[in-house]
N, C-alpha and C positions, 0 to 999 in steps of 0.2 A: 527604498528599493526592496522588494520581495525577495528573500534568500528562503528556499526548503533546505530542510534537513530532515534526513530517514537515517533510522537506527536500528537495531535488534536485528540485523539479519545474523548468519552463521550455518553450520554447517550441521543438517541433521540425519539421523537415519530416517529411510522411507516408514511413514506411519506415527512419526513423530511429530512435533508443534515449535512453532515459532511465532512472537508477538510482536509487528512492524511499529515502529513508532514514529508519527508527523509531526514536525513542528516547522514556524517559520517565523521571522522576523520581519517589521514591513506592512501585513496583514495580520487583522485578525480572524482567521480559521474560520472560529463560529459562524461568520457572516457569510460563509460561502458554499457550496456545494464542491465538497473534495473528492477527488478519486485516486485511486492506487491502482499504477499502473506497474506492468514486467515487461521487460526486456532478456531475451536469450540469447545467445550469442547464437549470429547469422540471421537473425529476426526479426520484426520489425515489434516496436513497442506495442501493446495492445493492453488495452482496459482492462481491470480485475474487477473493483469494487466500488461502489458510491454511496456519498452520505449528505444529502439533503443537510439545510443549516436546518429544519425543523427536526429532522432525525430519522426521516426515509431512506431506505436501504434497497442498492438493484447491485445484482453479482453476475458477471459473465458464466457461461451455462458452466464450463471446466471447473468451477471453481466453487458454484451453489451445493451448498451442504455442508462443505467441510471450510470455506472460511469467511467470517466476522468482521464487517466493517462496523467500527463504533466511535466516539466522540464525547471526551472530556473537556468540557467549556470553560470549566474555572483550570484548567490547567493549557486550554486551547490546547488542544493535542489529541491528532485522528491516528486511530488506532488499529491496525490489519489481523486480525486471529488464524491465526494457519493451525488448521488441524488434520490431520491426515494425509500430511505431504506424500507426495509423489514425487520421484524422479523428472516429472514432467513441468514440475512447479520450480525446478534450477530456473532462475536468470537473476536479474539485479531489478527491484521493486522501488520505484520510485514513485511519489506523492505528487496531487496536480491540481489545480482548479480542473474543473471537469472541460473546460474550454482551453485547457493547456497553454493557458495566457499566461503563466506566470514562470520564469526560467527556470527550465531544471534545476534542480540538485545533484547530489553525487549519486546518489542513491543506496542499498541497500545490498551487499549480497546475499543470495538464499542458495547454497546448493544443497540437494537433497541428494545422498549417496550414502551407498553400504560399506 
């Protein structure tokens, strides 16, 4: 059975960086196309980033420029670069096959506050 686990969130000032971490047991990662997704509270979960098993990258508009989806294969583990948070980037960042086939996880918190 496929279990995620997201790590690295916490609590940054606006303009600051955080570095999400994927892993999972079950599957192996490499062979799939992963995405990161967030959730806000009162919201509904909505896409961030993707990463092809070859290494192709597509970012929702909110979010292109300031964050990095990437992927370590000998460590199997997709990785979210947040740089230039905003207040608008608070919710909880959870990892997914991009078909969201595979049961959540707990996810991630990220608040972004002064």
């Amino acid at each position: 059975q496929v279990q995620l686990v997201e790590s690295g969130g916490g609590l940054v000032q606006p303009g600051g960086s955080l570095r999400l971490s994927c892993t999972a047991s079950g599957v192996i990662l490499s062979a799939y196309t992963v995405a990161w997704y967030r959730q806000a509270p009162g919201k509904q979960r909505e896409f961030v980033a993707l990463i092809l098993s070859e290494g192709n990258t597509n970012y929702a508009d909110s979010v292109k420029g300031r964050f990095t989806i990437s992927r370590d294969n000998a460590k199997d583990t997709v990785y979210l670069e947040m740089n230039s948070l905003q207040v608008e980037d608070t919710a909880v960042y959870f990892c997914n096959r991009i078909t969201r086939s595979w049961p959540w996880g707990q996810g991630t918190q990220v608040t972004v506050s002064s």
